[in-house]
LOTOR-354730 format. One record per residue (C-alpha): residue number from 1; residue in three letters; chain; x, y, z. Coordinates in steps of 0.25 Angstrom, whole numbers, padded with zeros to 4 digits, always signed. Each point is the difference from the previous one (the first is absolute). Layout:
N
R   resi   resn   chain      xx      yy      zz
R    NUM    Ala       A       X       Y       Z
...
# end
This chain:
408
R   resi   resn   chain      xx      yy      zz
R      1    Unk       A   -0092   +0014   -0156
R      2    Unk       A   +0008   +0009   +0007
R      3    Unk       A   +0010   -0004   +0012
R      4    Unk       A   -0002   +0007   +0013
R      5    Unk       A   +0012   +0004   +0008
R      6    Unk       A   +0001   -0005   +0014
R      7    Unk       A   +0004   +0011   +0008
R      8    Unk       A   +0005   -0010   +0009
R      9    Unk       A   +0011   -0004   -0010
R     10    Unk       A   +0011   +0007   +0006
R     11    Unk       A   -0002   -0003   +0015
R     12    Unk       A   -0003   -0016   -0002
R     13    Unk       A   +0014   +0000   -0009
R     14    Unk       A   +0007   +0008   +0011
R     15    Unk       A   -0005   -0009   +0010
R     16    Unk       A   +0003   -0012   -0007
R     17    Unk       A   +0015   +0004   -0002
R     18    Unk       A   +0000   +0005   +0016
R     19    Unk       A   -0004   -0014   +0003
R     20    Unk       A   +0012   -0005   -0008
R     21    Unk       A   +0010   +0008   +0007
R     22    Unk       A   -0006   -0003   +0013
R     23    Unk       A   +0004   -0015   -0004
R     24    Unk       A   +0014   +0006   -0003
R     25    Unk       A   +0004   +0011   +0009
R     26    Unk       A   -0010   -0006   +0012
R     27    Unk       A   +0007   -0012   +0001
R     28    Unk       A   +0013   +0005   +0008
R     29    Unk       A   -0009   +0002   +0012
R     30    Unk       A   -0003   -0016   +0001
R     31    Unk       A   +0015   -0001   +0001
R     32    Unk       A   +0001   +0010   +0009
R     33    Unk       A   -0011   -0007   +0008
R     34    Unk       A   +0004   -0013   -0001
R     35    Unk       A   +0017   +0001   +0001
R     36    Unk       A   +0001   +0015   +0007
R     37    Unk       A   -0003   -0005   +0016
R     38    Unk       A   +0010   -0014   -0003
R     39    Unk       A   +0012   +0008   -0005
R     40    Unk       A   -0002   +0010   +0009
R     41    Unk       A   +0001   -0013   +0011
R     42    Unk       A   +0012   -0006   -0007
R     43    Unk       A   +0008   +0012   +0002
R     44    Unk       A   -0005   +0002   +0016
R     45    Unk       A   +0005   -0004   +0012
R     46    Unk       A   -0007   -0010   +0010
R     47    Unk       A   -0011   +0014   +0003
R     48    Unk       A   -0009   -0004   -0016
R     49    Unk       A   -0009   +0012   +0008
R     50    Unk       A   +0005   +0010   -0012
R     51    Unk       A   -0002   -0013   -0010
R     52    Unk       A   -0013   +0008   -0008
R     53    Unk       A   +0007   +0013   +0000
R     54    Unk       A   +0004   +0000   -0015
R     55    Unk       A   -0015   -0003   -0002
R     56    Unk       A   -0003   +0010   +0007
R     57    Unk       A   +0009   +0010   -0005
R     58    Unk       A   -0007   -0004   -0013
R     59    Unk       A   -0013   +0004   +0003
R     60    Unk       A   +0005   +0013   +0008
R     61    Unk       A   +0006   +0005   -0015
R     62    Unk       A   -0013   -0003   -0006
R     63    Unk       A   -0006   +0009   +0011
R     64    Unk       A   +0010   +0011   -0003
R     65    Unk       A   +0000   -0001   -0014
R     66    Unk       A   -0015   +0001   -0001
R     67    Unk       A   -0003   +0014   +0001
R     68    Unk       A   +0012   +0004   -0009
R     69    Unk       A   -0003   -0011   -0010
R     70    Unk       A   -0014   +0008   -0002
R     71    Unk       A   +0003   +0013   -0001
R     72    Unk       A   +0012   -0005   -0009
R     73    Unk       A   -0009   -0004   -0011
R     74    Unk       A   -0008   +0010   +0003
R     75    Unk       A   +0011   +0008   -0008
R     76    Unk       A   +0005   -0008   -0010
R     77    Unk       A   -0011   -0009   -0001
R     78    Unk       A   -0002   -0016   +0003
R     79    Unk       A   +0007   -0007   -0011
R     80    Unk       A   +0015   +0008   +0003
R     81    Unk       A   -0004   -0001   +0013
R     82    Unk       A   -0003   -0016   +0001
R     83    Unk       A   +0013   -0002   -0007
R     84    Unk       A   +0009   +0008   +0010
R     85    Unk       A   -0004   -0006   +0009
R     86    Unk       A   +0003   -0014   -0004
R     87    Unk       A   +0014   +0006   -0004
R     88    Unk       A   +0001   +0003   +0014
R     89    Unk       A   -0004   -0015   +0003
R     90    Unk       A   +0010   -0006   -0007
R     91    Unk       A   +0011   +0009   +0006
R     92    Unk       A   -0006   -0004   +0014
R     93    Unk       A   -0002   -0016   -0003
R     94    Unk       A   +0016   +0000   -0006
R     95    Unk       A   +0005   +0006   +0014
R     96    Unk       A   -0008   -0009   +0007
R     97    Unk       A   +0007   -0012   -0008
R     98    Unk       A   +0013   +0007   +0004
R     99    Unk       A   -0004   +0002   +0013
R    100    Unk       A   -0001   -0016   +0004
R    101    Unk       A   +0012   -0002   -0009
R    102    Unk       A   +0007   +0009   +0011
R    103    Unk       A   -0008   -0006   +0011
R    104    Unk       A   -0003   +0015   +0005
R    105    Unk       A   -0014   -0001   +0007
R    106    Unk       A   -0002   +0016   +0000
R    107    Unk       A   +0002   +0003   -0013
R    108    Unk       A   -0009   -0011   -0007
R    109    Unk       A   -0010   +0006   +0010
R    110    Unk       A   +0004   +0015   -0006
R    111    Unk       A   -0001   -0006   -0014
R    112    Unk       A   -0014   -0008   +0003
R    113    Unk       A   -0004   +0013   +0005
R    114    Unk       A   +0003   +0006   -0014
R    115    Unk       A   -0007   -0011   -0005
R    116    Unk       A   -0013   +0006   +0007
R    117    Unk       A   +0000   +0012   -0007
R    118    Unk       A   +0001   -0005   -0013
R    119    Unk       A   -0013   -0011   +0004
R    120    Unk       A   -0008   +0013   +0004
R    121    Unk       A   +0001   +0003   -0015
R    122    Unk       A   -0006   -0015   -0002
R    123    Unk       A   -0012   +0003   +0010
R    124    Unk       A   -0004   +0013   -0009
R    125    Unk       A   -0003   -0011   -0010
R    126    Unk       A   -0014   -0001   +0004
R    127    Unk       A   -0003   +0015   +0002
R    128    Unk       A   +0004   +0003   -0013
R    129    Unk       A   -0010   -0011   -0007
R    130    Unk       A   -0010   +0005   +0009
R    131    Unk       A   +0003   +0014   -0004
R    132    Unk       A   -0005   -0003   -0015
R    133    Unk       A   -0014   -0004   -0005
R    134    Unk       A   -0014   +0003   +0005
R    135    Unk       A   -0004   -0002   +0015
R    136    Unk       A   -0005   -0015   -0003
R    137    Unk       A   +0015   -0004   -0006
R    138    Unk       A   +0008   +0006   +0013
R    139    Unk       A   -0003   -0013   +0007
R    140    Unk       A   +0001   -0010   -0009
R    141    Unk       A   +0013   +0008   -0005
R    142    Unk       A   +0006   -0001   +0014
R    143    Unk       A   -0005   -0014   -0001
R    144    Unk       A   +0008   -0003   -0013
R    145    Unk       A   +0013   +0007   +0003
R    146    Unk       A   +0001   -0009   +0014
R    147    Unk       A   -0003   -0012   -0009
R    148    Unk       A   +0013   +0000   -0003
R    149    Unk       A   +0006   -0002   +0012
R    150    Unk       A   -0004   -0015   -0004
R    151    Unk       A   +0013   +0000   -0008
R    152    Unk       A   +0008   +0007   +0011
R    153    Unk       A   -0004   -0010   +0010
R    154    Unk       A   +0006   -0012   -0010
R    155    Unk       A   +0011   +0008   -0006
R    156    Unk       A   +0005   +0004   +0014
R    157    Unk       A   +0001   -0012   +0008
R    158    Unk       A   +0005   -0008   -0011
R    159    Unk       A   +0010   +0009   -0005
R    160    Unk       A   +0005   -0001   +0015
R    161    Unk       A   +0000   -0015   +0000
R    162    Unk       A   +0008   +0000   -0013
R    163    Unk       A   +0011   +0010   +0001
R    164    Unk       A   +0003   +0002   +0017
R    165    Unk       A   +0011   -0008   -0002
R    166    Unk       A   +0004   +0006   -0014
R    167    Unk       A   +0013   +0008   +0007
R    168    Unk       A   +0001   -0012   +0010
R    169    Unk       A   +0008   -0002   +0011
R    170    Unk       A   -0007   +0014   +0002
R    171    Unk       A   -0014   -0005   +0004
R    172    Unk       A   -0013   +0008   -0007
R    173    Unk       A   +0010   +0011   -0008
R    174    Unk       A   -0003   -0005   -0012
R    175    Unk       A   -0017   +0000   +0003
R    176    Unk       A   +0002   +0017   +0001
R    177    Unk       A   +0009   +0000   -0012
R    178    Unk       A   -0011   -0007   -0008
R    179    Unk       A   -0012   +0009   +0006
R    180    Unk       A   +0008   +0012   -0006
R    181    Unk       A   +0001   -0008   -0014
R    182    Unk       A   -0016   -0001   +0001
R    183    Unk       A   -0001   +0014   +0002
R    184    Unk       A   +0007   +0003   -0013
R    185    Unk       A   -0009   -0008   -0008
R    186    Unk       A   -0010   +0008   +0009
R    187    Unk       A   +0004   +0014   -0006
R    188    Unk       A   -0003   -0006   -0015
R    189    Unk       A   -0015   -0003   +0004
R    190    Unk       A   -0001   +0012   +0007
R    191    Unk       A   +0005   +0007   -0012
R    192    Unk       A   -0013   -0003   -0007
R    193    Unk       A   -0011   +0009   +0007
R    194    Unk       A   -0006   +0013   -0005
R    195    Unk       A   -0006   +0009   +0010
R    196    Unk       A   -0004   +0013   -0003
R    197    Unk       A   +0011   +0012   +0004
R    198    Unk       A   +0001   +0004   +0014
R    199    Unk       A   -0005   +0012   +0003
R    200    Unk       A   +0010   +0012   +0001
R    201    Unk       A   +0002   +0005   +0014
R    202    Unk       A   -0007   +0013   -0002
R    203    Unk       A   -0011   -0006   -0006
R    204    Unk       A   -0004   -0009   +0011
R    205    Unk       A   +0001   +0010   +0010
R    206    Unk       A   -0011   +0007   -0007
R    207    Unk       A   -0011   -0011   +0001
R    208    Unk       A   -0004   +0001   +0014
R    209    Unk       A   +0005   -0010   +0008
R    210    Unk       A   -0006   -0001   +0014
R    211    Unk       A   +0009   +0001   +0013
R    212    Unk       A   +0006   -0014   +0003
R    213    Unk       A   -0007   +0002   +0015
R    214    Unk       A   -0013   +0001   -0008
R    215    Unk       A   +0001   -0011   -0007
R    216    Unk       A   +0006   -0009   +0012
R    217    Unk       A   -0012   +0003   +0008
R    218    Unk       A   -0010   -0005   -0009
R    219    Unk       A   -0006   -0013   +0007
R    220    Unk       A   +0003   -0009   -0012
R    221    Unk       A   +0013   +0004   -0001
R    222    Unk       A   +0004   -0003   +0014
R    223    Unk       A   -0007   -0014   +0000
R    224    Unk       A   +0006   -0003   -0014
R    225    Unk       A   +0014   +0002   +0005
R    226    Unk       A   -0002   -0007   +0014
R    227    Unk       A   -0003   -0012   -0007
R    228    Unk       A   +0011   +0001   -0010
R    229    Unk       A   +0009   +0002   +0013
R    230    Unk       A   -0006   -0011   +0007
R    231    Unk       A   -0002   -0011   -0013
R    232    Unk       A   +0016   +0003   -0003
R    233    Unk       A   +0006   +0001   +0015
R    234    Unk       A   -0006   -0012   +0003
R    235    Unk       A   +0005   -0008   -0012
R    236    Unk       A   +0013   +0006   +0000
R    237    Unk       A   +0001   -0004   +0016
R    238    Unk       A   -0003   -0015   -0002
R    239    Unk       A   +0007   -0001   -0013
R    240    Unk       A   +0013   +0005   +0004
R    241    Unk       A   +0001   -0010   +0013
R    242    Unk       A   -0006   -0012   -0009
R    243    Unk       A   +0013   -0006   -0007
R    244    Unk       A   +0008   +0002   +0013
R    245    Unk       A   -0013   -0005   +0009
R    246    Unk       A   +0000   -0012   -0011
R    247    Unk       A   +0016   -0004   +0002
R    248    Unk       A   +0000   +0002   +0014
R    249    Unk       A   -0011   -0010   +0001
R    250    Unk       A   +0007   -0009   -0007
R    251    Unk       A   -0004   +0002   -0014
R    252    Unk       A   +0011   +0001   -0013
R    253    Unk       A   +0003   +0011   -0006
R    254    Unk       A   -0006   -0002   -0013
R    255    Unk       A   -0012   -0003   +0006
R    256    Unk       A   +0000   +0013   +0006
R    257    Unk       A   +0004   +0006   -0013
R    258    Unk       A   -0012   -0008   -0006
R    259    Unk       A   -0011   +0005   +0011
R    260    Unk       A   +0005   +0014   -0005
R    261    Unk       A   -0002   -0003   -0015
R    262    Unk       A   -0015   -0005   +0004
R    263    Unk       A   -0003   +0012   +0008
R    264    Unk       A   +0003   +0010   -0010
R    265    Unk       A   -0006   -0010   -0010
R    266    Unk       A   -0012   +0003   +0008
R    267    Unk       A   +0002   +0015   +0002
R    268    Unk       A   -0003   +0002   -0015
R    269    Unk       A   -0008   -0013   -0006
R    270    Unk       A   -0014   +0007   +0006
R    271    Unk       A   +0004   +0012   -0008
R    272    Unk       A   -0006   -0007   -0011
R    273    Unk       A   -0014   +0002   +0005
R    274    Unk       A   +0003   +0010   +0012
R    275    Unk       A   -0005   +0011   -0009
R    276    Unk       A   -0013   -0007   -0005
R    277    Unk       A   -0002   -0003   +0015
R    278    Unk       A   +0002   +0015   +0005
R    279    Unk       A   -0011   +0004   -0012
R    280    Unk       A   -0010   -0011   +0002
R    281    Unk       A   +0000   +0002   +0018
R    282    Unk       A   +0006   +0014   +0003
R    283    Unk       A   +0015   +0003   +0005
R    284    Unk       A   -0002   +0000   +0014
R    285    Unk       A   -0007   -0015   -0001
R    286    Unk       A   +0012   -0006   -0006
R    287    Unk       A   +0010   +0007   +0010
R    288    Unk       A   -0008   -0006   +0011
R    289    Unk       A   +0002   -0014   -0006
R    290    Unk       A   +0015   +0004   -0001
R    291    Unk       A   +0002   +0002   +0015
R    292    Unk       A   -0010   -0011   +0005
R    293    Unk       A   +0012   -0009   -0009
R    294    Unk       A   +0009   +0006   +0007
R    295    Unk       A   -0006   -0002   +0013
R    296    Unk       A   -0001   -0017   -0005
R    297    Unk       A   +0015   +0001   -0004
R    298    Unk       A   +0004   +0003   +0014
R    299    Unk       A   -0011   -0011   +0004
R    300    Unk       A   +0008   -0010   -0009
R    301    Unk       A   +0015   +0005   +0005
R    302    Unk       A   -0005   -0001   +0016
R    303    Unk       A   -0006   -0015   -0001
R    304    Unk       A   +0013   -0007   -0005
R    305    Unk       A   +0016   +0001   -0006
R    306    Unk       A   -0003   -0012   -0011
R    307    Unk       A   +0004   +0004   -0014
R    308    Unk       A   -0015   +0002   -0003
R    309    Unk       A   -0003   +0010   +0011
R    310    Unk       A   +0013   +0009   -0008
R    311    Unk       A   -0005   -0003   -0013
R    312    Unk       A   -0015   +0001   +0002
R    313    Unk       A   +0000   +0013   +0008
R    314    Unk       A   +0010   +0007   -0010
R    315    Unk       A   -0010   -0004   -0010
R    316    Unk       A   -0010   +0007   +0009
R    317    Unk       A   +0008   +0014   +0003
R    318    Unk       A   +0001   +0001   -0017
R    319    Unk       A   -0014   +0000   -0003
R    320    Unk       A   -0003   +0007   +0014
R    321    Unk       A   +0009   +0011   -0005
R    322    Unk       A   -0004   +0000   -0015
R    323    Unk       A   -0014   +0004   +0003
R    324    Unk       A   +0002   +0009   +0012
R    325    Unk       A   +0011   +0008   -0008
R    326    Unk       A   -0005   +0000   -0012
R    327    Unk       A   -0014   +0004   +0005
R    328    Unk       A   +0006   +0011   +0010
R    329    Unk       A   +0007   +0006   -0014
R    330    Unk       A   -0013   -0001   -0007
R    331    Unk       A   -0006   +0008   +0011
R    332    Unk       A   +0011   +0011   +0001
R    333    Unk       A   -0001   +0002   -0015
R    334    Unk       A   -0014   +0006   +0004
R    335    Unk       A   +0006   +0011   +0008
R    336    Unk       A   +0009   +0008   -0008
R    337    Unk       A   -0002   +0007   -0014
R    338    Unk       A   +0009   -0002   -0012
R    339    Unk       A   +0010   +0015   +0005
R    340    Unk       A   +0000   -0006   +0014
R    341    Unk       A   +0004   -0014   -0002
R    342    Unk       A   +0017   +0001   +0002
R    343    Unk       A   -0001   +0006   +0012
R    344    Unk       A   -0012   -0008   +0004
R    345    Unk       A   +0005   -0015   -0004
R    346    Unk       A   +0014   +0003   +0004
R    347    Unk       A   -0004   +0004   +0014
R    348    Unk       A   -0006   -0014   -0001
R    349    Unk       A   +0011   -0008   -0003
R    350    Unk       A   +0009   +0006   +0011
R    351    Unk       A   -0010   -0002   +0011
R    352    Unk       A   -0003   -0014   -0006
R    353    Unk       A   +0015   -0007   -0004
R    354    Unk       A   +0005   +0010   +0012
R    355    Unk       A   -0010   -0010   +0009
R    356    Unk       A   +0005   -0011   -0007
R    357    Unk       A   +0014   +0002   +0002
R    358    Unk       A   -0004   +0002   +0016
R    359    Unk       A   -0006   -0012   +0000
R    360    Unk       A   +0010   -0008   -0008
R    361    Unk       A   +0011   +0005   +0011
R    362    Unk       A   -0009   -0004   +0011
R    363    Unk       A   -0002   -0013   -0006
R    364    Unk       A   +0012   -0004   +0005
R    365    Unk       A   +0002   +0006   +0012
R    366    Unk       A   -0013   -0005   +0006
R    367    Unk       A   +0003   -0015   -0007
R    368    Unk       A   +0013   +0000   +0006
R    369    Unk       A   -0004   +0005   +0014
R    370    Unk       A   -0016   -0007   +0001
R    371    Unk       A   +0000   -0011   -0011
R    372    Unk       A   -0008   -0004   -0012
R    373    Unk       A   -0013   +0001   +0007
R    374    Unk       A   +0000   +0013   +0006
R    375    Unk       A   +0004   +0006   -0015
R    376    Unk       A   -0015   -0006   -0004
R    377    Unk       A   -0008   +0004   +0013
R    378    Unk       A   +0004   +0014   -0002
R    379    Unk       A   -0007   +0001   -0014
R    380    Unk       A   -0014   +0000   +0006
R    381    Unk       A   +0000   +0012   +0007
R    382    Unk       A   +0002   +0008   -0015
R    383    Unk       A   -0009   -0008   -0007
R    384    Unk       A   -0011   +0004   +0010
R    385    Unk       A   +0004   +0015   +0000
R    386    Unk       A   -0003   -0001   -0015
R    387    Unk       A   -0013   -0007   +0001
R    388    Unk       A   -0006   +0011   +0008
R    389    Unk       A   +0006   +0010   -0009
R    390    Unk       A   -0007   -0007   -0012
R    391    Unk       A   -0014   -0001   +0009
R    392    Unk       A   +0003   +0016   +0002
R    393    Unk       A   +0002   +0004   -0011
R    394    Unk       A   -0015   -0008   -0006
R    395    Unk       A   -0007   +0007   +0012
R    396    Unk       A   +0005   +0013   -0004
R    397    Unk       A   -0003   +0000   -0013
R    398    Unk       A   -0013   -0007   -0001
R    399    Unk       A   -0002   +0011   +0012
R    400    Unk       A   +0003   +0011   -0010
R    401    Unk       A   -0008   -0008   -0010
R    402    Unk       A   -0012   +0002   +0008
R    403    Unk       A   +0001   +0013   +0004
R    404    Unk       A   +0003   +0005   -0016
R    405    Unk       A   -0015   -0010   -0003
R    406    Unk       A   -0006   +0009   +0011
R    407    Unk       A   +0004   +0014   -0004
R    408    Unk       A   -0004   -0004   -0014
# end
């Protein structure tokens, strides 16, 4: 008998090796999470109000670097691409290491910020698994791919625990020295994928791309990205003010570092099945199980400070943003074709990691100036915006449905 080819081969392989170097490459972020906001308040003042700004300077690099990250691989393709920029994230994660060994706040905020735009190239990860295969694999491929944020969310947090006090009496240094040596066992893994050449720039203008204000107008597309706004603003708001909410309150360190490691844990774990999930009951079904989480995470922080009230809703705002992101990706695969998806899923990225990085920042101006609580009430108004956006965007369509049944 003769063997037949599975013409999915090639993506499952390049998604299994993507899940690999999101173990690798992803884990800097939980060290940036978990140790960013306390270095960044060992080198202040009395005033901790600028405490999260590394963080945030994080995520406001991933923002910028979004767009240019797409259209960069774009030209040269994903693997050079991937591997650049983890090049350009061990050169940030070295300065941020010096940075704290100079005890200069602005510039490990300036490297961090560097250290975002390299991430960005870690968040086209799951575009370029979904951009392989048959319509039915895109889910389960973005599915795959996140999976391995599993590793990163073990890799990270311990790695930090290990080596923060590597280049002691300089506390955390050595953590961002070690992040930039996982990204150089990062650039092996990522030296194993085969994609297809990218297309020459001529070439691509030939294939019709639609205006991008065509494509932005199109319901699905604005719902998809207002829930990945909303499912990663909210998560980057309450994550970024949980290790100091958790120290203020009288919590450890560790324990603080811990929470961290169980929320990313909990980020990436559903991935396993999220994709099966988003098969088997719809994209927009799963998202509106993201966001209701969300909603009983912030239940969870308001009644109570106990170490189980961190831990449990942390738990909470992983798997509410695992399904609400990975579902609003799902759904914006749907509105793009193959020649318009860099522009498209870079446009993306920049609004969502550019809300993110808002968030992050206003994390912890609104924790220093309102407290704990106020950081949690305010996440109800977005997870209710998005809702109705979700019940929208049913009635529309089962609206057009109709009307295409009665013009038949």
């Amino acid at each position: 008998m003769t063997p037949t080819f599975d013409r999915r081969a090639p993506a499952k392989r390049n998604a299994v090796v993507l899940s690999a170097a999101l173990a690798i490459n992803g884990a800097a972020a939980p060290i940036v999470i978990s140790l960013g906001g306390l270095a960044g308040a060992g080198m202040l003042g009395t005033d901790k109000s600028l405490a999260t700004l590394p963080i945030s300077g994080y995520g406001i690099g991933l923002a910028l670097g979004a767009m240019p990250a797409a259209l960069l691989m774009r030209r040269v393709g994903r693997r050079v691409g991937f591997i650049g920029g983890a090049c350009i994230g061990i050169a940030a994660m070295l300065a941020a290491s010096f940075a704290l060994t100079l005890g200069n706040f602005w510039f490990f905020c300036l490297a961090l910020l560097v250290g975002g735009s390299a991430s960005a190239f870690v968040q086209q990860y799951r575009f370029a698994a979904a951009d392989q295969g048959d319509e039915a694999f895109r889910a389960k491929a973005i599915s795959w791919v996140m999976f391995g944020g599993i590793g990163a969310a073990i890799i990270g947090p311990q790695t930090a625990l290990f080596t923060r006090d590597m280049l002691a009496p300089t506390p955390f240094a050595g953590a961002f020295l070690a992040a930039a040596g996982l990204m150089v066992i990062g650039i092996v893994v990522l030296s194993r994928l085969r994609f297809s050449r990218p297309l020459s720039r001529h070439r691509a203008n030939q294939v019709g791309c639609r205006p991008i204000g065509v494509i932005v107008r199109q319901p699905r597309f604005i719902v998809a990205v207002i829930c990945a706004i909303s499912s990663y603003a909210l998560m980057s708001f309450v994550m970024t003010g949980a290790p100091l909410a958790m120290v203020h309150h009288g919590h450890s360190t560790d324990q603080a570092m811990l929470g961290i490691q169980w929320h990313v844990l909990s980020m990436y774990t559903p991935s396993f099945f999220t994709g099966h999930l988003i098969v088997r009951f719809g994209k927009e079904r799963i998202v509106a199980i993201g966001l209701s989480l969300l909603g009983l995470c912030a239940v969870t922080n308001i009644a109570g400070i106990e170490l189980w009230n961190f831990w449990t809703s942390l738990i909470l705002l992983g798997i509410g943003w695992n399904f609400g992101f990975i579902g609003a990706t799902a759904m914006l695969t749907e509105t793009y074709s193959d020649a318009e998806r860099s522009h498209v899923q870079g446009l993306n990225d920049l609004l969502v990691f550019g809300s993110a990085a808002t968030a992050s920042l206003l994390s912890g101006q609104a924790l220093s100036a309102f407290g704990w609580s106020a950081v949690n009430w305010l996440m109800f108004p977005v997870i209710t915006l998005c809702l109705a956006s979700l019940l929208g965007l049913y009635w529309l369509e089962r609206r057009k449905l109709r009307r295409g049944g009665s013009e038949q």
